[in-house]
C-alpha positions in Angstrom: 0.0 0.0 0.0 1.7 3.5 -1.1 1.5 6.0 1.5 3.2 9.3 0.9 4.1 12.3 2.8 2.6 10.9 5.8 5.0 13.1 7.7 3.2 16.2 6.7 0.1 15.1 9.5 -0.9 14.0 12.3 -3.7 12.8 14.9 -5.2 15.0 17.3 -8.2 15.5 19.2 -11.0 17.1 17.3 -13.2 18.1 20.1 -17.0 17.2 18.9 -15.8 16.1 16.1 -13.5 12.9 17.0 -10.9 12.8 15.7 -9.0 14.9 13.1 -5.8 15.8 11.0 -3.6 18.5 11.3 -0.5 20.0 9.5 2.8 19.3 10.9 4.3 22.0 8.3 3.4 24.7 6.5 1.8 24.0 2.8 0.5 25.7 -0.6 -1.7 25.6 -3.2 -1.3 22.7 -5.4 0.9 20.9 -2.5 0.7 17.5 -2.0 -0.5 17.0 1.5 -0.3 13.0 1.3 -1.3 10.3 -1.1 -3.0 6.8 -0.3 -3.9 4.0 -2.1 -7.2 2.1 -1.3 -7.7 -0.7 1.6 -10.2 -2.2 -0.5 -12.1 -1.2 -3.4 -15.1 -2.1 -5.8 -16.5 -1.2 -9.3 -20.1 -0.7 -9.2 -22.8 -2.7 -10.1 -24.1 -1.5 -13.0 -20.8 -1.2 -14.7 -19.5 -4.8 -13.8 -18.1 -5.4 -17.3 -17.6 -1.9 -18.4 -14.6 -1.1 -16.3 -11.4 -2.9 -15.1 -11.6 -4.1 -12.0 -8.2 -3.3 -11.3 -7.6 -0.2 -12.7 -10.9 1.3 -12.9 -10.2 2.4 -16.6 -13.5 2.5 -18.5 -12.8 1.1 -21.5 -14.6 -1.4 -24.1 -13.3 -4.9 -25.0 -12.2 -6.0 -21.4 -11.2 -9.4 -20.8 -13.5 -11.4 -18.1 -12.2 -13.9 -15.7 -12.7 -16.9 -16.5 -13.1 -18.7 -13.2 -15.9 -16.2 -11.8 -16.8 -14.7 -14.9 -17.8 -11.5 -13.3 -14.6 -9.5 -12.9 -13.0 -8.0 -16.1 -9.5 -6.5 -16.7 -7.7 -4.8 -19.7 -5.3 -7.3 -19.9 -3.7 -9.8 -18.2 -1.3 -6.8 -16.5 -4.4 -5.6 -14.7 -5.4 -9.5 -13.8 -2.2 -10.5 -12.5 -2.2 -7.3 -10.8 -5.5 -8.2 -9.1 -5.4 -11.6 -8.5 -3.9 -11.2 -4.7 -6.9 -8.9 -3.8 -9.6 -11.0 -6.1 -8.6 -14.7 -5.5 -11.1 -15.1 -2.6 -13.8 -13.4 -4.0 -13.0 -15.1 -7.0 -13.7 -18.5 -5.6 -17.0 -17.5 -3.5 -18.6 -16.3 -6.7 -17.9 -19.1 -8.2 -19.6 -21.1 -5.4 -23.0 -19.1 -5.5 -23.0 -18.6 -9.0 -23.4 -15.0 -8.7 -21.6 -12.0 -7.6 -23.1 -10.1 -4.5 -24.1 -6.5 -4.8 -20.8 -3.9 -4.3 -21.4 -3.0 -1.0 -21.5 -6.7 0.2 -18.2 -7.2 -1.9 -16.9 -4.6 -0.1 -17.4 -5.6 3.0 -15.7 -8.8 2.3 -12.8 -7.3 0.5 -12.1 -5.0 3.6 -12.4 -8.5 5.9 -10.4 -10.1 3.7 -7.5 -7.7 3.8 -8.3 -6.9 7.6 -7.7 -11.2 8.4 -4.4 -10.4 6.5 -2.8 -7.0 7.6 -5.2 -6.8 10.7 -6.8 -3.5 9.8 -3.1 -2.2 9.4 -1.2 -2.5 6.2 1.5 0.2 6.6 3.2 2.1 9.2 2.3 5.6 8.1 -1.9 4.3 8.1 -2.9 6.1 11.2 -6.3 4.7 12.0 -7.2 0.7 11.9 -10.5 0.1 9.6 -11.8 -1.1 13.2 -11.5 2.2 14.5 -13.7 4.4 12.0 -17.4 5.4 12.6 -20.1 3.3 11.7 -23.5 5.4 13.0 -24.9 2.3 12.8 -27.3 3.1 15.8 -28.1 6.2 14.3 -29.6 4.8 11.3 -33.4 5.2 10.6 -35.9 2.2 10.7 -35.9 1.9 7.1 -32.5 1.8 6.5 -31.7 -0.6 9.4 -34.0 -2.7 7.6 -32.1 -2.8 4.0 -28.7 -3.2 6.2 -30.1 -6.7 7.8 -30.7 -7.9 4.8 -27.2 -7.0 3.3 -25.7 -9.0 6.4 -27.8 -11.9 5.3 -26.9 -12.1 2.0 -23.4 -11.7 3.1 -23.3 -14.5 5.7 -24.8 -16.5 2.5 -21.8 -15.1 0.3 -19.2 -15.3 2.8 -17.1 -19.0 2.9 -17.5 -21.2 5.5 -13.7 -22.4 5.2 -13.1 -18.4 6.3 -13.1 -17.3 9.6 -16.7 -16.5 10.4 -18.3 -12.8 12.1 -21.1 -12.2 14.1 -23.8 -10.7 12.7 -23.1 -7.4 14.7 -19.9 -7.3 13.1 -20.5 -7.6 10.0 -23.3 -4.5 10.3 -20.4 -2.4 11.8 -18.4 -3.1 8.5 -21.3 -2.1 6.4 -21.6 1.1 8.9 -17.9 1.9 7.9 -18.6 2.1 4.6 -21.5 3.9 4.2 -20.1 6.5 6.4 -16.8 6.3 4.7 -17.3 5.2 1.4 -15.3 7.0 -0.8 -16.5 7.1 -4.6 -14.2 6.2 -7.4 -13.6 7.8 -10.5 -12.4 6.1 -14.5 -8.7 7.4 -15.2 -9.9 10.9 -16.6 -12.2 11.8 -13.7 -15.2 12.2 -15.5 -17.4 9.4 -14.4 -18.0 7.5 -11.2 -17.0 3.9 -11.4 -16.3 2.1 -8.2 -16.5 3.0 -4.3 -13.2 2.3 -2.2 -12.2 2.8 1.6 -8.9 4.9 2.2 -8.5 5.1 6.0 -6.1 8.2 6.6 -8.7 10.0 4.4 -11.6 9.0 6.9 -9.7 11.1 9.4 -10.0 14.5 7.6 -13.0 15.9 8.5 -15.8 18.2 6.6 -16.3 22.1 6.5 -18.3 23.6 3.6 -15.5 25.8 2.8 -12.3 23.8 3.2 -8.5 24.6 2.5 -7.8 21.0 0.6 -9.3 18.5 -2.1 -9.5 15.2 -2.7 -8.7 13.8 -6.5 -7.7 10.3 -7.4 -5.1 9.8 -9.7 -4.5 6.4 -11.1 -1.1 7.5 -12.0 0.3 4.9 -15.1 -2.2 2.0 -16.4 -0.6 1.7 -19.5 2.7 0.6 -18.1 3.4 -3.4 -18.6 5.2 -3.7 -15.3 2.2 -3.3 -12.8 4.7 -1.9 -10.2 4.1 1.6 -12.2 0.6 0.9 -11.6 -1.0 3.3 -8.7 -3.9 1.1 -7.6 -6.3 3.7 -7.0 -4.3 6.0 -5.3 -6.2 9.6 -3.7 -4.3 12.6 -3.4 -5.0 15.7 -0.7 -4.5 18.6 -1.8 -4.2 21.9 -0.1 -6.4 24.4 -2.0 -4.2 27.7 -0.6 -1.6 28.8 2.1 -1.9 26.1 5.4 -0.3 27.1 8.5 1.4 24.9 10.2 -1.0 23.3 13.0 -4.1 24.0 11.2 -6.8 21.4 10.9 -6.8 19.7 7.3 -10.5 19.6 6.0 -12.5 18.6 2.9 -15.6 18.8 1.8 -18.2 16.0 1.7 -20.7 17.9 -0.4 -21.0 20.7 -3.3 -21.0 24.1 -1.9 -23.1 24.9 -4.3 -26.8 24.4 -2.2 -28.5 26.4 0.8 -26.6 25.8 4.2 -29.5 24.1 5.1 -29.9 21.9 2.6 -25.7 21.4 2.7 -26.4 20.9 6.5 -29.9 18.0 6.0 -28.0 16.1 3.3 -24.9 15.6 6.1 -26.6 14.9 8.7 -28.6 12.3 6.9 -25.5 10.9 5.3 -22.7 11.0 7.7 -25.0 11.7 11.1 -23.3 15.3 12.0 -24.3 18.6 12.6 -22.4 20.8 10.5 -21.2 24.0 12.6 -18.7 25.2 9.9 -18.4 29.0 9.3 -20.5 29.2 6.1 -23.6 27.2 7.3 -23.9 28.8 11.0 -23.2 32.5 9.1 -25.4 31.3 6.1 -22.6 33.0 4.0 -23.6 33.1 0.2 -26.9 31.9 1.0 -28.1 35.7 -0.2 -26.0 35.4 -3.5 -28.0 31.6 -4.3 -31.4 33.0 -3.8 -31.4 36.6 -4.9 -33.1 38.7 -7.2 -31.8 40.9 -9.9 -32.3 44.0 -8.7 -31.0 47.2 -10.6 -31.8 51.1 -10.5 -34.4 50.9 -13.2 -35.6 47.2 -11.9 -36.5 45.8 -8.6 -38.9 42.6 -9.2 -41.9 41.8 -6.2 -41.5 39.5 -4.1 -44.5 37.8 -5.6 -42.8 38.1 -9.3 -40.1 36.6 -7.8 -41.6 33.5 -6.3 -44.0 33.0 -10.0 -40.1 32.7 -11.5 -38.8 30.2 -8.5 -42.2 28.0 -9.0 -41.7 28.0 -12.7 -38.1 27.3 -12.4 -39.0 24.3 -9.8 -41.8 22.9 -12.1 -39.1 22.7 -15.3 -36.1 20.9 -13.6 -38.2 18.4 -13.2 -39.4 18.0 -17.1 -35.6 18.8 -17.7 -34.7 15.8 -16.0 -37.4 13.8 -17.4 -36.4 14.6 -21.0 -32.5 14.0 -20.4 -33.6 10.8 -19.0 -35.3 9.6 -22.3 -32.5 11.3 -24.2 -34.9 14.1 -25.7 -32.3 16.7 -26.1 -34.1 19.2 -28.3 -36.8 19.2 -25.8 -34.4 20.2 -23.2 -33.1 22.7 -25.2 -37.2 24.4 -25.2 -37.3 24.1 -21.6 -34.2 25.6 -21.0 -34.7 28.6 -23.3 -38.3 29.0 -22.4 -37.2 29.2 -18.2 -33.9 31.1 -19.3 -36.7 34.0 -20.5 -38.8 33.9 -17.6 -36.2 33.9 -15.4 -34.0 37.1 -17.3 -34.5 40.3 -14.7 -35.9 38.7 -12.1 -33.5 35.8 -10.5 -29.8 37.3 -10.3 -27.1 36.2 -12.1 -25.9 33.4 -9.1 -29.2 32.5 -8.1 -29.3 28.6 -8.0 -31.9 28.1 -10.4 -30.8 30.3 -12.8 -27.4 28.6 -13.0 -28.4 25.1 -13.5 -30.3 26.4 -16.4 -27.8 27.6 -17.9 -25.7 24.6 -16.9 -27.8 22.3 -18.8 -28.2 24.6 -21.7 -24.7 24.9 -22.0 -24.1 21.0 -21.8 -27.1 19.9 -24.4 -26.5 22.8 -26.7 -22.5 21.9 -26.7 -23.6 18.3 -27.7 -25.7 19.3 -30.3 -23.0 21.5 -31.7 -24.5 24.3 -31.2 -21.9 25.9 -29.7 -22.5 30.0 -30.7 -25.4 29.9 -27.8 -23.8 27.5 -25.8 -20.8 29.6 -25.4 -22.8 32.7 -24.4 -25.0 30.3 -21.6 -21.7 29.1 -20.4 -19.9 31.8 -20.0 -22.5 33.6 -17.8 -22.3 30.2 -15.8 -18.4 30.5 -14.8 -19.6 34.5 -14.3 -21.9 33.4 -11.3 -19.9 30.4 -10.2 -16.9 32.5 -10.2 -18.9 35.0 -7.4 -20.2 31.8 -5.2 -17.3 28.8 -5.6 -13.9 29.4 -3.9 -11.5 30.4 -6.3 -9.4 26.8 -6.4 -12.9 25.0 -6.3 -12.5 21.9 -8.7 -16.5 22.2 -10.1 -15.2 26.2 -11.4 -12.3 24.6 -12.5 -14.0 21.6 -15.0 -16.8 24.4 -15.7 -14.8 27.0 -16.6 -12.7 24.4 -18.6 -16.3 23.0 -20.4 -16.8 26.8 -21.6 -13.6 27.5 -22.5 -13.9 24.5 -25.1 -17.3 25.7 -26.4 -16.2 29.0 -27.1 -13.3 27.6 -29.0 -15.5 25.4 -31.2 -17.7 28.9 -31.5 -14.7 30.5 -32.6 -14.4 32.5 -30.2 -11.0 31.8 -29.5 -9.9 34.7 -27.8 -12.1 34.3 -25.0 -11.6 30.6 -25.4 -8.0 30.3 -24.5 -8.8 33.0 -21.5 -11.0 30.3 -20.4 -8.6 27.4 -21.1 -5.9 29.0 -18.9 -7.8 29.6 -16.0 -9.2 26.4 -15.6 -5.2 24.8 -16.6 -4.5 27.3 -12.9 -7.1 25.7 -11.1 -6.5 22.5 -12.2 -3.0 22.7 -11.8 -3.9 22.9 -7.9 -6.7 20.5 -7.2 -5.4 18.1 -9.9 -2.0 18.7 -10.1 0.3 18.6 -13.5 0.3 14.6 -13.7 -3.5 14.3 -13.9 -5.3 13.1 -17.6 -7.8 15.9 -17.3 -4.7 18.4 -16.7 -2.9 16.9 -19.3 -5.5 17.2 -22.0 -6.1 20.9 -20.7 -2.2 21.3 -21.2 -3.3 20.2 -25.1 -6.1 22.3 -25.4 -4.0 25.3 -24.0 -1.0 25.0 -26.5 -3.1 24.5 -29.3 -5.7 27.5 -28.7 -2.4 29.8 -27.6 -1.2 28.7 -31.6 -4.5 29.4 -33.0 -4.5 32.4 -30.9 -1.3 33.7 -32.7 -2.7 32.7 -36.4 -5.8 35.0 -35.3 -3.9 38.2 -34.3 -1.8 38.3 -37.2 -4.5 37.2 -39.9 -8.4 37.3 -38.6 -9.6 36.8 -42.3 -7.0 33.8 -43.0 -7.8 32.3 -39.8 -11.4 31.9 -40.2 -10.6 30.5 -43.3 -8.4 27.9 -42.2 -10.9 27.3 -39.5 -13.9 26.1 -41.4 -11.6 24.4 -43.9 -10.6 21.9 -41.1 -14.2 22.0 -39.8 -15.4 20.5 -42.9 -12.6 18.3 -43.2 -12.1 17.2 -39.4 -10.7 15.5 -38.2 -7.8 16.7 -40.2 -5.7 19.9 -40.3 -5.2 22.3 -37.6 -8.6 21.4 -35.9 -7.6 17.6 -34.9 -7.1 19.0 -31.5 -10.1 20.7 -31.7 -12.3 17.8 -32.8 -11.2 15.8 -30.0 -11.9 18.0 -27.4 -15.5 17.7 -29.4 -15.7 14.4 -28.1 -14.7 14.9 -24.5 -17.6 17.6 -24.5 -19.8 15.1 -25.9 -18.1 12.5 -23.1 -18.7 15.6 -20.6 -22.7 15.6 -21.0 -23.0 11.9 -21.4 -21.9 11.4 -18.0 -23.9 13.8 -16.0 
């Protein structure tokens, strides 16, 4: 198990919070706080044979496992790789005929492991798996009920040549991962794939506004020698200047929602008040819910609440027409609520920005990318006012309209757009990142088109829709791929 930079932390008490982690030196944007590969991990479900189960690269044409046939790998790197954490569960898949839902995996991963390495597989892991919170007793009557039936099925799944758990037990392993489940990410960060446990990680605790990030970084898949390989390894990463002694945090939800609702949907998922500064001071609360108010224009209250109900009433047929891949009808609904909503909801009120989230998104897949531009650049405008400024969501949005205004051809602003998010990125992804690699791409390619513009407009319009009609050759080949990770960008929403 890879544990880095372990020396940069260390336990302390908390207060009402448990336990926590706090810097032993003083760190800055874009440092490294530590790195940690998983205890255990799983892909999910419904994506089985989609992605490597070693890896977690989402690719097509994997190789399955032939004993179990349930797990698949990209080759027999990633199986070999694998087979020391996979053999067991290999063989009791094999018995039942089926594989067990990912949570029940899981759990016997993390058991399996635990039997090995006792809860303890290197000296810098700071807390035993034993040792985390489960809230089990905290958990509501219907969701004690689902949890005794996952123990069931497990005690079915589990071998009886292994050592056998209590029932209890085995609930207190399924407490720890609900309450620390961390979700996994393919190798470019753009889709959720798998849910792992890293136990140093479970030690960092929340505040809506923190001063690091978590990213994973699968560091080198392609290698053949699978000690290059990172095996799902998480980086923290400090998000600004971190004094020495200060309590590391993250965040365990989007800032972007009411304090309130930021403070229901932790309580309900990780059973804690949240006290932070920006929920007990309501900060930004104003900005998500306002009006747009000007000299010449102040909209009534009850003008303003028509908009909201409207608004509320059309995410819902937004969703409804994503989910039965109606684009063009979400396109109508976006436009329609983008009009009813222009003078009266302010430019960073909630509603307002998802609109023109989604319009940006569907309108960017359609190739429509004149509007689309325009939608997302008022987007990053708002989120620019509410997000912190090294906030990974600005960073990938402001990156998604940066790439729609250079397929507008509206490069100028495009390759602004493209640099900021390459800053931001460079922080909470760092420079070895996919995602910041392929932003690197973007930015050298839109810096040369940039220069072609400036000293010929005329002759580099032409060029432009030359390549555009004959992509994806020419100078656009950069350009056209980007196309697709837009396209890849709305698919996985």
């Amino acid at each position: 198990m890879t544990l880095e930079n372990m020396e940069n932390v260390e336990v302390f008490d908390a207060g009402e919070k448990g336990r926590g982690l706090k810097t032993t030196k003083e760190l800055w944007a874009g440092d490294i706080v530590f790195a940690e590969a998983s205890f255990a991990a799983v892909v999910f479900d419904s994506l089985y044979h989609q992605v490597c189960h070693n890896c977690f690269r989402h690719q097509t044409n994997l190789h399955r496992c032939a004993q179990c046939k349930f797990a698949h790998y990209c080759d027999r790197t990633c199986q070999t790789a694998c087979w020391e954490e996979h053999k067991q569960e290999c063989a009791a898949i094999k018995k039942i005929g089926k594989a067990p839902n990912e949570n029940i995996r899981l759990a016997a991963r993390m058991l399996w492991r635990m039997k090995k390495h006792t809860g303890i597989v290197s000296d810098g892991q700071l807390t035993s798996v034993d040792q985390l919170e489960d809230h089990v007793a905290e958990l509501p009557v219907d969701d004690l009920k689902e949890l005794k039936i996952d123990v069931h099925n497990f005690l079915d799944y589990w071998p009886h040549n292994s050592k056998q758990y209590t029932a209890e037990y085995i609930a207190h392993i399924f407490g720890i991962i609900n309450c620390n489940g961390f979700t996994l990410s393919d190798q470019r960060g753009l889709q959720a794939v798998g849910v792992g446990l890293f136990p140093n990680l479970c030690l960092v605790n929340h505040d809506c506004w923190p001063n690091c990030t978590v990213i994973l970084n699968h560091g080198n898949q392609s290698a053949l020698n699978s000690t290059f390989h990172s095996m799902r390894r998480i980086e923290l990463r400090a998000l600004g200047k971190i004094a020495e002694g200060e309590e590391l945090t993250v965040s365990y939800v989007d800032f972007l929602q009411l304090s309130a609702n930021r403070q229901h949907i932790l309580k309900q998922q990780y059973h804690f008040d949240c006290t932070c500064q920006h929920c007990t001071g309501h900060i930004k609360d104003d900005l998500m819910m306002a009006a747009k108010e000007t000299e010449e224009n102040k909209p009534s209250a009850e003008k303003v609440k028509e908009v909201t109900d409207f608004s509320k009433e059309c995410l819902v047929k937004l969703e409804m027409a994503r989910t039965n891949g109606d684009y063009h009808e979400v396109v109508k609904l976006c436009r329609e609520c983008l009009e009813k909503q222009e003078n009266v909801l302010a430019d960073t009120h909630l509603f307002h920005l998802r609109m023109l989230s989604t319009a940006s998104e569907v309108l960017s897949y359609l190739q429509y990318f004149t509007e689309a531009a325009d939608y997302a650049r008022r987007m990053v405008e708002g989120y620019m006012k509410l997000y912190h400024p090294n906030n990974a969501h600005l960073g990938m949005a402001t990156m998604r309209a940066g790439v729609t205004h250079w397929h507008a051809g509206l490069i100028e602003v495009g390759h602004g757009m493209i640099c900021k998010a390459y800053a931001i990125l460079m922080v909470t992804h760092g420079p070895s990142h996919p995602i910041t690699k392929d932003l690197e791409s973007m930015r050298r390619q839109t810096e040369m088109e940039l220069r072609m513009f400036k000293q010929n407009e005329y002759m580099y319009q032409t060029m432009r829709d030359a390549a555009l009609k004959n992509k994806p050759r020419g100078m656009m080949a950069e350009q056209s791929a980007a196309d697709e990770k837009i396209k890849d960008l709305f698919r996985k929403q």
